[in-house]
C-alpha positions as CSV (number, residue, x, y, z in Angstrom):
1,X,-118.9,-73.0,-142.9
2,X,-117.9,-70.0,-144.8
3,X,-121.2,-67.1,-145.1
4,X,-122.2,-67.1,-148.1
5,X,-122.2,-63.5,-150.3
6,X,-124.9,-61.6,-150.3
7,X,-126.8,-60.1,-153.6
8,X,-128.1,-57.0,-154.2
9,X,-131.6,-58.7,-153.8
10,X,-130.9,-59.9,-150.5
11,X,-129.4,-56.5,-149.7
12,X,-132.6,-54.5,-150.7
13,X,-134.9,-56.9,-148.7
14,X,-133.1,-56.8,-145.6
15,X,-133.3,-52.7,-145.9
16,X,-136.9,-52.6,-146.6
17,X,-137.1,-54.5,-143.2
18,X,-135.5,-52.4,-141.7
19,X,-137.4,-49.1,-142.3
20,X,-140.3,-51.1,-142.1
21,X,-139.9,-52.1,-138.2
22,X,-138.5,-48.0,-137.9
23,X,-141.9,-46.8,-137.7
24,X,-143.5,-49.6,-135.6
25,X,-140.8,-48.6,-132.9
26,X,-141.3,-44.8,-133.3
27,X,-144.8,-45.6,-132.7
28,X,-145.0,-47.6,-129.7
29,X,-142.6,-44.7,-127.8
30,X,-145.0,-41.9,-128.7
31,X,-147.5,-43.9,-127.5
32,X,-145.9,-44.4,-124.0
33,X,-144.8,-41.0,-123.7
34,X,-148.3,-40.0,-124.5
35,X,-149.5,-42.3,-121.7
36,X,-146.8,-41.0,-119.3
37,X,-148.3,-37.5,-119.7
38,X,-151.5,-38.2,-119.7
39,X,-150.7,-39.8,-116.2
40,X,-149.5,-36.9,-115.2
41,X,-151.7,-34.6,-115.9
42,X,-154.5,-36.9,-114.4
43,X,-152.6,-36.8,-110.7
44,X,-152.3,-32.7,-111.7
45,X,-156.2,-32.8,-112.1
46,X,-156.8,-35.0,-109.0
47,X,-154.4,-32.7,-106.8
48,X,-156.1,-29.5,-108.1
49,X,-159.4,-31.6,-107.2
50,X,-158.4,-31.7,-104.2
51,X,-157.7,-28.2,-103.6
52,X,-161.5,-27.3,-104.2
53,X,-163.3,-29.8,-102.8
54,X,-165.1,-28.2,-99.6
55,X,-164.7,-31.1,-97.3
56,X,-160.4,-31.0,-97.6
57,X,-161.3,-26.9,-96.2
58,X,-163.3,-27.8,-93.7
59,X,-161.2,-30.4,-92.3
60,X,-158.7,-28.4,-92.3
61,X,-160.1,-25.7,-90.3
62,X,-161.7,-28.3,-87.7
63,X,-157.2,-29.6,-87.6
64,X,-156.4,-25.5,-87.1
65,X,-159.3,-25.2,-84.2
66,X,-158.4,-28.2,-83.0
67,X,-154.8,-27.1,-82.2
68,X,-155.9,-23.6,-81.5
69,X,-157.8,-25.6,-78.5
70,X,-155.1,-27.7,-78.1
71,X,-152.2,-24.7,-77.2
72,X,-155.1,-23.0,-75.0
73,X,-155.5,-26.5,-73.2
74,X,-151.8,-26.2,-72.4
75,X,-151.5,-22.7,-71.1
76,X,-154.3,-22.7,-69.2
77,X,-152.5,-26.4,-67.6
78,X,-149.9,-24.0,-67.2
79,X,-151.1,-21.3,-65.3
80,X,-152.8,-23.9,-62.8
81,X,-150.0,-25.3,-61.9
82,X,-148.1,-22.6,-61.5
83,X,-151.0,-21.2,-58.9
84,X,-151.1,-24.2,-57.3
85,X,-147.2,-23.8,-56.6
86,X,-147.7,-20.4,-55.7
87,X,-150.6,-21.6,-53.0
88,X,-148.4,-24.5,-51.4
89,X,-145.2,-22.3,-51.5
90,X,-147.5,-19.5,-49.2
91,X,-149.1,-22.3,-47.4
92,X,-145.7,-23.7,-46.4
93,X,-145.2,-19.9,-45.4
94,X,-147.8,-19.1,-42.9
95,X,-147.6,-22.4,-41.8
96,X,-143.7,-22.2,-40.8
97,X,-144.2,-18.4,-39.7
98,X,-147.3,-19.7,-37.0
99,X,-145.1,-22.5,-35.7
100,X,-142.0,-19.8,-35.4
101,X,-144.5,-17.3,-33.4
102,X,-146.6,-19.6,-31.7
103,X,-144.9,-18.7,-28.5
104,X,-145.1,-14.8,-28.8
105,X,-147.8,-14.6,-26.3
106,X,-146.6,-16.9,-24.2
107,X,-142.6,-14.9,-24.3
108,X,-144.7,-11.4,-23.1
109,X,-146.2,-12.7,-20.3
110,X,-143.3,-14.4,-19.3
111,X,-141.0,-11.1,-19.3
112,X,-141.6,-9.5,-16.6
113,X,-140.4,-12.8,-14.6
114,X,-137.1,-12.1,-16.2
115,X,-137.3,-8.4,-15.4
116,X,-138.5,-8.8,-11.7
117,X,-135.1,-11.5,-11.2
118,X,-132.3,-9.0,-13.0
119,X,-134.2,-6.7,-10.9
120,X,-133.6,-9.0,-7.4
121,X,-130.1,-9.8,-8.5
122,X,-129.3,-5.6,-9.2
123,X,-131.1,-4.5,-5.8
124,X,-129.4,-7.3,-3.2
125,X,-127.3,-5.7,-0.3
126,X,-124.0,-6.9,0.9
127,X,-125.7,-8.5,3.5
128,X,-127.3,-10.9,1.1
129,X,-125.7,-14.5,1.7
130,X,-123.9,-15.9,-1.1
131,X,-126.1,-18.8,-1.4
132,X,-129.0,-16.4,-1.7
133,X,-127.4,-14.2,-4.7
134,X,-126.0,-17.4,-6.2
135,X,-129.7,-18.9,-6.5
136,X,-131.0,-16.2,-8.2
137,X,-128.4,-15.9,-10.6
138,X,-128.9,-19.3,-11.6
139,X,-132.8,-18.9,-11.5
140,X,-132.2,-16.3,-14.2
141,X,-129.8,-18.0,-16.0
142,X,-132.1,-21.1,-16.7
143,X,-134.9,-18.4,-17.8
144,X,-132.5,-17.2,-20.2
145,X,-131.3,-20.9,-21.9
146,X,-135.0,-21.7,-22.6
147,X,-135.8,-18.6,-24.2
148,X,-132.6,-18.6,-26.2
149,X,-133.6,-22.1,-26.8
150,X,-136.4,-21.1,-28.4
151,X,-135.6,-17.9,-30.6
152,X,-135.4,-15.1,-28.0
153,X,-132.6,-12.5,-28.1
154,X,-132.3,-9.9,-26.1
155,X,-132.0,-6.3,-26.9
156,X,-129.8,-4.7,-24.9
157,X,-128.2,-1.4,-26.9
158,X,-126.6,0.8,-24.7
159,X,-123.8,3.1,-26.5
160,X,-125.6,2.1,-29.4
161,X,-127.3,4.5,-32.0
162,X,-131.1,4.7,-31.2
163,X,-133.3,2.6,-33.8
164,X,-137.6,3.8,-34.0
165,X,-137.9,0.1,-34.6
166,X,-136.3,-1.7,-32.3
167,X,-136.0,1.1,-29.6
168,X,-138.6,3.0,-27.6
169,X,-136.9,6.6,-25.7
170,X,-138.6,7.6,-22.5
171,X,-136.3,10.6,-22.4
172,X,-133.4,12.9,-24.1
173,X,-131.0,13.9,-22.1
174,X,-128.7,16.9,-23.5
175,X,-124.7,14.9,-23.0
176,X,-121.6,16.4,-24.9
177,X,-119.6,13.7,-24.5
178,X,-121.9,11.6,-26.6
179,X,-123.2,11.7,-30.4
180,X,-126.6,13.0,-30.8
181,X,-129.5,10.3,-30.6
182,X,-127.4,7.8,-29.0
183,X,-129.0,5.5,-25.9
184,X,-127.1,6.1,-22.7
185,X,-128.9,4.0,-20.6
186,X,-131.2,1.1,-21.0
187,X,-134.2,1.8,-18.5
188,X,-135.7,-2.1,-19.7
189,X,-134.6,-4.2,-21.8
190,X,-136.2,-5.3,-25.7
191,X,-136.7,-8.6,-26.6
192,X,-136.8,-10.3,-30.6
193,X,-138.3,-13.8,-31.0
194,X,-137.0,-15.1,-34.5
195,X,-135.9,-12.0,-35.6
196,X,-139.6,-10.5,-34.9
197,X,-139.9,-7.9,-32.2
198,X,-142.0,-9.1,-28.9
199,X,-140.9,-6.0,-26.9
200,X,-138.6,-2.7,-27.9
201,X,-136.1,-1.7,-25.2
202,X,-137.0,1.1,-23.0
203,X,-133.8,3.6,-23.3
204,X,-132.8,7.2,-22.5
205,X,-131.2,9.1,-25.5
206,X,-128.2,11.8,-25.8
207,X,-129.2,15.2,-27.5
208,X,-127.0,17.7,-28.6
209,X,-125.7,20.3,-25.6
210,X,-127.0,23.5,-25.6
């Protein structure tokens, strides 16, 4: 069905329509803008609220304490444990030093058994029997794997230079053949248990010839 033509009547109502609904529209988006910013100004207000209000301050300085104590907790956990470490490690130091020199008294008095035998073994005659010098040797010998057994080593440095700490001269003895300070003879011998000296070796020392 063909549209029918429009008049100039129709045509003027249809544009008075139109600016009449213009407004009506205009309207309602001023009035939601308005609404929008008076939302926001209201959460601007509320934040600033928040801001002043005394009990947001002082819960915030009871968080910053609170972690202030918290970080103190934790380095003073710290520091104990690292003194507790510090205690076992030296506990676990004495402890294996005593049961590495537990013997020392026991080594000294023991000595001068092992001195008195090399001194046998040096002093017998021809006329000693075989079976005689033979025993001894091995007496000695035993004496010797259980204190090696046990940490001992023997200091024995002839031709070596002398050494305060491990060395203890009797005598000097002027000798051109030999560098100054250096033992010629071992009068007795020293003894370490576990690197620890027990007893320095008795020694005569070369000085330098007049």
């Amino acid at each position: 069905m063909a549209k029918e033509p429009q008049t100039p009547m129709d045509e003027e109502l249809a544009r008075r329509e139109q600016e009449a609904e213009t407004p009506e529209q205009d309207a309602e988006e001023r009035l939601v803008e308005g609404e929008v910013e008076n939302l926001i100004d209201d959460e601007g207000d509320t934040f600033d609220t928040a801001d002043e209000n005394p009990e947001a301050q002082v819960l915030a300085a009871q968080v910053e304490e609170l972690e202030q104590s918290l970080a103190e907790a934790k380095d003073q956990a710290l520091r104990a444990a690292a003194e507790a470490q510090n205690v076992r490690r030296r506990a676990e130091q004495e402890a294996d030093k005593a049961r590495k020199f537990a013997l020392e008294k026991f080594i000294k008095e023991l000595l001068p058994v092992v001195d008195s035998l090399e001194k046998a073994l040096e002093t017998m005659q021809e006329e000693a029997s075989e079976a005689h010098r033979e025993g001894v040797s091995m007496t000695l010998k035993m004496q010797m794997d259980v204190l090696n057994k046990f940490g001992v080593e023997v200091i024995e440095p002839h031709g070596e230079p002398f050494d305060p700490q491990l060395h203890e001269a009797m005598t000097m003895v002027p000798n051109p053949d030999l560098e100054p300070n250096t033992v010629m003879d071992v009068m007795q011998k020293g003894y370490l248990l576990n690197g620890r000296l027990v007893r320095p070796a008795m020694v005569v020392v070369s000085q330098k010839a007049e």
